[in-house]
N, C-alpha and C positions, 0 to 999 in steps of 0.2 A: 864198473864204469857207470858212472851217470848218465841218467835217460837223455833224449836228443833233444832239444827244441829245437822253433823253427820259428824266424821271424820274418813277417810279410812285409815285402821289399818292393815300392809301387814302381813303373819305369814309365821314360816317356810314351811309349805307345799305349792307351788306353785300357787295349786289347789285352795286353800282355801283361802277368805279374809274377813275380819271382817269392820261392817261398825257400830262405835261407838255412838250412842248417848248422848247427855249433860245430859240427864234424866233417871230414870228409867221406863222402858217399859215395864214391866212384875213384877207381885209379887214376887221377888225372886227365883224364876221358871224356869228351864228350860227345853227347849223343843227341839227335832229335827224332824225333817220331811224328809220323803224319795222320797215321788212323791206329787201330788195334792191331791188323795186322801186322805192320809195319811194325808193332812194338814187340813183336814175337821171342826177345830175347829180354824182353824187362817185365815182369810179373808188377812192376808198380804202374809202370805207363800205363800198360792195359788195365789193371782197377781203375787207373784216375780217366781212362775212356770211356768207361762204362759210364759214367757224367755225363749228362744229355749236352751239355754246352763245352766240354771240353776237345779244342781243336786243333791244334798241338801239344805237344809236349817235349819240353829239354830238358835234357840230364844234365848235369857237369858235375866238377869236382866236387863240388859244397853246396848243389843249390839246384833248385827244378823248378822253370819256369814254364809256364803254361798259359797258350793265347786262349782265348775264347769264342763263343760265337755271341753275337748280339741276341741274344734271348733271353739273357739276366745282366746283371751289373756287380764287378766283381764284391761292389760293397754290401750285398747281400750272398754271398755265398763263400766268400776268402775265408772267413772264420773256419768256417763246416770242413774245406780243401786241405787247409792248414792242419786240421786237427787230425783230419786221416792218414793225409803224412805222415805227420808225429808219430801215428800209431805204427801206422805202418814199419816207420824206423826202430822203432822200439820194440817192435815183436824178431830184430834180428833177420827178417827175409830177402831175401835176395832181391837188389835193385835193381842189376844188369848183370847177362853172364857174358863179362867181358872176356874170358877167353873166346868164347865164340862171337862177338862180335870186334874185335881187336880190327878184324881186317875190314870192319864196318864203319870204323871210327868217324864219326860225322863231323863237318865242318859245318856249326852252326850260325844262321845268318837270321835276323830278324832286323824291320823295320822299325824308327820311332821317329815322329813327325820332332818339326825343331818349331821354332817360337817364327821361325821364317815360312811362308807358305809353301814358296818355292823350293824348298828347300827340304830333303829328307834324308836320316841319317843311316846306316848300313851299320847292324852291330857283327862283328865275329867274335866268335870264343879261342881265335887264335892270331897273337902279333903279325899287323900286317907289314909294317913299315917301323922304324927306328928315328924317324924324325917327320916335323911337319913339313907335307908340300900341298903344293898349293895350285891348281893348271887351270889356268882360262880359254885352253884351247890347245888342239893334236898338237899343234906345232910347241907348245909351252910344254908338253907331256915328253919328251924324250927319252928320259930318264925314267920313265915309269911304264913297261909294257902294258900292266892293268890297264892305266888313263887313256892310253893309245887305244887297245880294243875298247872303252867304254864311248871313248868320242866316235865311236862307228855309228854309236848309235843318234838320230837324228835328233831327238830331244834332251839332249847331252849339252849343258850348257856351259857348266864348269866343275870345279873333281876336287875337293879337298880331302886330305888323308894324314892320320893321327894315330898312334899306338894300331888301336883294332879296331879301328871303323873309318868309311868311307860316308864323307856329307858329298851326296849331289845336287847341284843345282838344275831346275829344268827349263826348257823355253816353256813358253806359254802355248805353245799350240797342241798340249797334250796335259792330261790330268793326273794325278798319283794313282787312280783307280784301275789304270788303263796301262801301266807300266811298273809299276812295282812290284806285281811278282815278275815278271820280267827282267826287269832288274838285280832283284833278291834271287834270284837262279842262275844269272850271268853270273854273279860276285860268288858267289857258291859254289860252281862247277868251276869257275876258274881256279879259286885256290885248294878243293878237292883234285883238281890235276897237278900240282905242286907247282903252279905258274908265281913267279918269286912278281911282289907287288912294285918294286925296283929294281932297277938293272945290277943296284950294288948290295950285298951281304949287308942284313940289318946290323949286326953288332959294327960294321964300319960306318954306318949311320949314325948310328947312337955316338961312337966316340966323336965322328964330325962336330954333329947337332953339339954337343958337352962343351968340346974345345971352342968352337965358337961364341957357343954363350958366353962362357968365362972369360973370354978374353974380352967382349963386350961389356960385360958386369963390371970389370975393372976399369976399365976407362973412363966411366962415371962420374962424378960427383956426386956426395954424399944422399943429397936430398933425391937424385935420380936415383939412385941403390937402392935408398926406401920404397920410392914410387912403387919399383920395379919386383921391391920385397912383396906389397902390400899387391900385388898385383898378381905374383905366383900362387900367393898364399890363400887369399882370399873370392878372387873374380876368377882366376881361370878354370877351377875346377868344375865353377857351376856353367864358364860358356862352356866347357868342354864337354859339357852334360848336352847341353842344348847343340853339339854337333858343329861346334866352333872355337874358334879359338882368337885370344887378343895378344897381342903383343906391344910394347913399351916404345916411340919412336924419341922421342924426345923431350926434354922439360927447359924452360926460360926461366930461368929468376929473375928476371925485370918482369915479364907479361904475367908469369906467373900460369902460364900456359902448356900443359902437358898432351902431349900428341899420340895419340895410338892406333894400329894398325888394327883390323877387324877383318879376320879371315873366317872361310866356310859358311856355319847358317847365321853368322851373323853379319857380314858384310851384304849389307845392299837389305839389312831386315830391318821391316816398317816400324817394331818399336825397338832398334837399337840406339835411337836418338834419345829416347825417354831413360833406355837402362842408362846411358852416358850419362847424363844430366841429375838422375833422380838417385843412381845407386852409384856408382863410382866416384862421379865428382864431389857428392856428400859425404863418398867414405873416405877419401885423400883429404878432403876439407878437415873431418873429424879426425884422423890418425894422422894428420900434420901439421894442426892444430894452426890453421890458414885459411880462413875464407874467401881469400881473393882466386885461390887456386881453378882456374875452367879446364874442361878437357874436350878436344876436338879430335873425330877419326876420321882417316882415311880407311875405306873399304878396300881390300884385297879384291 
């Protein structure tokens, strides 16, 4: 078998960097760890503790992500972290002994800031939801126990929710500093007690969300197809990075005016107006070879 590499994978939170493996490392598994202790069943976790800066540690299937503390910058030490790994993987030793920790199985939850201030994203390593919703309030939340218990809380502004992560919105009368573990421990105990993020079975989500689309897609006109191509293809992936999401409202061929809808961190974010204008509108202009083409959002 060929030896392991490992390529270093930056993510939005600063703190946090992911160092990938070519293979899988763990049964389908994953796990976090908080100190050495806590890593008592993973003989890696605990060397990568022994790191004077090292302050978490996550396992998963293919990949070990590790926060930091502020007392280095990952861009002087990722190489050295990376290489240990490697080694480590390549000497064959046990990563986790998942039979004894099977009934440990962690449900892993970390923060990453979005391009919105207000706004911070909730990653899990397990499917929460089978389609996009979107709650501006308890009463908008019905359908979603999660959104219900999160608008309990007083700085709970709005709830957007995507494959495996939750973007919240906050009021202003509170700071990320003062609420985010807070948060990151609510979204965590809740779905480690098997509390379902929707009232209805994901896989009848996902086939909803499909049949809808498609029936939408079709209705179209050609040039809205493409919009709506170039749109899948190339913009959603990266809001969807950034803990948001866009979707397609409609296209004029007289105005020549394309309308889109801006949910999660990026509805109501201070440079969504610049990405509309600077990156989207110039990419439709380029890939539809139309300069007249403007695009205008409504905020979710």
């Amino acid at each position: 078998m060929s030896p392991t590499e490992i390529t270093i994978q930056a993510t939005s939170n600063d703190a946090i960097i992911k160092f990938e493996a070519d293979r899988f490392i763990t049964q389908h598994n994953s796990y976090e760890f908080n100190n050495i202790d806590d890593a008592s069943d993973s003989p890696l976790a605990q060397q990568l503790f022994y790191l004077p800066f090292v302050k978490k540690v996550y396992i998963a299937s293919n990949f070990i992500a590790i926060e930091r503390y502020n007392i280095v910058e990952w861009s002087d030490v990722q190489d050295e972290v990376a290489e240990q790994i490697k080694t480590y993987l390549n000497s064959d030793a046990i990563v986790i002994k998942e039979e004894v920790s099977k009934s440990k199985s962690a449900i892993t939850v970390y923060a990453e800031s979005t391009p919105n201030p207000s706004v911070l994203k909730f990653v899990c390593n397990k499917a929460l939801v089978g389609q996009i919703c979107e709650f501006s309030s308890i009463d908008d939340a019905k359908i979603s126990p999660m959104a219900t218990e999160l608008f309990q809380l007083p700085f709970v502004k709005s709830i957007f929710m995507d494959k495996n992560y939750i973007s919240i919105t906050k009021y202003d009368v509170a700071e990320w500093e003062e609420i985010t573990v807070q948060l990151r421990e609510f979204i965590k105990s809740y779905i480690e007690d098997g509390k379902p993020a929707l009232s209805k079975p994901i896989e009848t989500q996902k086939e909803v969300e499909e049949k809808t689309s498609e029936t939408k897609f079709e209705k179209l006109d050609d040039t809205s197809k493409n919009i709506v191509n170039i749109l899948q293809e190339y913009v959603k992936p990266a809001v969807a990075s950034d803990g948001g999401n866009i979707e397609f409202i409609s296209y004029n061929n007289e105005s020549k005016k394309v309308e889109v809808l801006l949910q999660g961190a990026c509805s109501g974010c201070p440079s969504s107006t610049f990405t509309l204008k600077n990156g989207i509108e110039n990419m439709l202009k380029e890939m539809l070879n139309d300069q007249n083409i403007s695009v205008s959002a409504i905020n979710g």
